[in-house]
N, C-alpha and C positions, 0 to 999 in steps of 0.2 A: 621280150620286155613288153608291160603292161602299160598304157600311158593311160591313167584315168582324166578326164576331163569332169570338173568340178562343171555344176548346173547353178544358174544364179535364181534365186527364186525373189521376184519384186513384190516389193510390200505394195497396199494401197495405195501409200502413200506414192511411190514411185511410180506405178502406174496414172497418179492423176497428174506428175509431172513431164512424165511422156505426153498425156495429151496438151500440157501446158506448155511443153517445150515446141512441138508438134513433129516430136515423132513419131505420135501414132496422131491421127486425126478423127474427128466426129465421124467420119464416114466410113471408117475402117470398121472391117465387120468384125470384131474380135471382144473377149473379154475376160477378166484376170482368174484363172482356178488354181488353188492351191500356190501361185508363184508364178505363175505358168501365161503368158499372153498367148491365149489359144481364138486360133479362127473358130466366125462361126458358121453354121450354111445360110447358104442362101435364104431368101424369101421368096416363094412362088407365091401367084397369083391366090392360090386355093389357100395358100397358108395363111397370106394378108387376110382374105376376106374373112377366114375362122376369126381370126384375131378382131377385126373390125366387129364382126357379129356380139362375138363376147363383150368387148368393152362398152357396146352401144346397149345390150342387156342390161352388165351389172352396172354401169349409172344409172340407169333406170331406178334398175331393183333397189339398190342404196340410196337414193338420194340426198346423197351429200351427209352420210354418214360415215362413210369412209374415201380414201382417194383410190381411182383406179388410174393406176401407174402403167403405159405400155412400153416394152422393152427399155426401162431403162436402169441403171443398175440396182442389185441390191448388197450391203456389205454383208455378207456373211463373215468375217472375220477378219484379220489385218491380212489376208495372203488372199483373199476371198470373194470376189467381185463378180456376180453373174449378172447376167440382162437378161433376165426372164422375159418369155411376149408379155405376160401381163402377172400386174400382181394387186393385189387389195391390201391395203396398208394403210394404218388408223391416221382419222382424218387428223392436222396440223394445223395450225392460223398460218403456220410461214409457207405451206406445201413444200417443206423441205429445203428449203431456200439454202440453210446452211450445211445443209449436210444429207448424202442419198440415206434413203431407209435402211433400217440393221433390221436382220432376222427377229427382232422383238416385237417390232411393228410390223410387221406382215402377219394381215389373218388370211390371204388364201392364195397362191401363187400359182400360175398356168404357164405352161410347156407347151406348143404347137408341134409336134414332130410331123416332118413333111418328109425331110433324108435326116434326120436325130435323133430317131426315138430306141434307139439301142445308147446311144451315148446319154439323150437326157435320162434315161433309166437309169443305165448302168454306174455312170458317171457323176451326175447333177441330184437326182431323188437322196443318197446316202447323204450327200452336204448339207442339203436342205434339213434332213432328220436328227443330222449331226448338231445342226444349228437351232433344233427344234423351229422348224417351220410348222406352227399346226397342222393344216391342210395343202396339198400337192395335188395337181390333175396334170398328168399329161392325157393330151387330145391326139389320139393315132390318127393322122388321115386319112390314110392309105386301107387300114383295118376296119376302121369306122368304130373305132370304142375309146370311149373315156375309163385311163385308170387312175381311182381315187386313192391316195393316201392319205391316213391320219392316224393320230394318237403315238407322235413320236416319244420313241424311248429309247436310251443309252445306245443313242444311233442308227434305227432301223425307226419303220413306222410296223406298229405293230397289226394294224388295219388297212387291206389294201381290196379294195373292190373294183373290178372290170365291169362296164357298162356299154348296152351293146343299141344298137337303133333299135328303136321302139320304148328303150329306159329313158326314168325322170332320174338325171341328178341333183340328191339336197346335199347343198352345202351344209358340212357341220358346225362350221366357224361361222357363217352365216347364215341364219335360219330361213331369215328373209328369199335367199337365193335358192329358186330350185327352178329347173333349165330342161328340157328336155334335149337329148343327145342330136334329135331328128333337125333342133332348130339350129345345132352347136353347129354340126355340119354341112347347114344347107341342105337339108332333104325334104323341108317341107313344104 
């Protein structure tokens, strides 16, 4: 005998009543994929400071042309809730006040893999394309290279470029932004 066990999959909606009930709390490291309240890694030291470096960049580069949002959610769909380290997302009067940014508003979204970068690959890049997010980078740590994606189509990016130290990356979504990889990671 076969006992199937049904899986519950939470809407957004339910997931921000969890945190409002406080079953799950601000500090819980976790975030909603497909239904799913899934953990997420850690943050090391090396990973923060990638993340600081970038945000402290692209405000720069934009100046207050767009928001740079660091990990906090974006709705990808009604099942669909990631917390990216960082994302660029068209600038607002309310900064979002009423509501986190949906996949329309995001012009360039960043991935830090420190122990993730098989799951934000494997797992997170398809959603994002799925959702068309224009531009995707995850930042390997551990490798030392930026992989670029763009020019999503019927769920894949049809455009994927690996950047290595000693590369400049241009944002395509934002022209303004080109970075070299040496400064992404602290090697210069």
């Amino acid at each position: 005998m076969t006992i199937e066990i049904a899986r519950w999959q939470f809407s957004v909606a339910d997931y921000a009543r969890m945190l409002e009930t406080g079953i799950l709390s601000e500090d819980d490291q976790v975030e909603l994929i497909e239904g799913d309240v899934r953990p997420m890694s850690p943050i090391g030291p090396l990973h923060a400071a990638i993340v600081k470096r970038l945000n402290t960049f692209l405000n720069a580069a934009l100046g207050g042309s767009a928001l740079v949002s660091v990990q906090d959610p974006i709705r990808l769909s009604d099942y669909t809730e990631p917390e990216p380290d960082l994302a660029v997302v068209r600038a607002r009067a309310d900064f979002y006040a009423t509501g986190h940014p949906q996949a329309e508003d995001v012009l360039l979204l960043i991935e830090v893999a420190d122990t993730s970068l098989d799951y934000d690959r494997d797992e997170k890049v398809p959603r994002y394309a799925r959702a068309m997010v224009p531009e995707v980078w995850i930042v390997d740590v551990h490798g030392e290279t930026v992989e670029q994606y763009t020019n999503p189509r019927t769920g894949i990016y049809r455009t994927i470029h690996l950047l290595k130290s000693g590369d400049t990356l241009d944002c395509v979504t934002l022209p303004q932004v080109r970075i070299r990889l040496d400064f992404i990671l602290g090697n210069e």
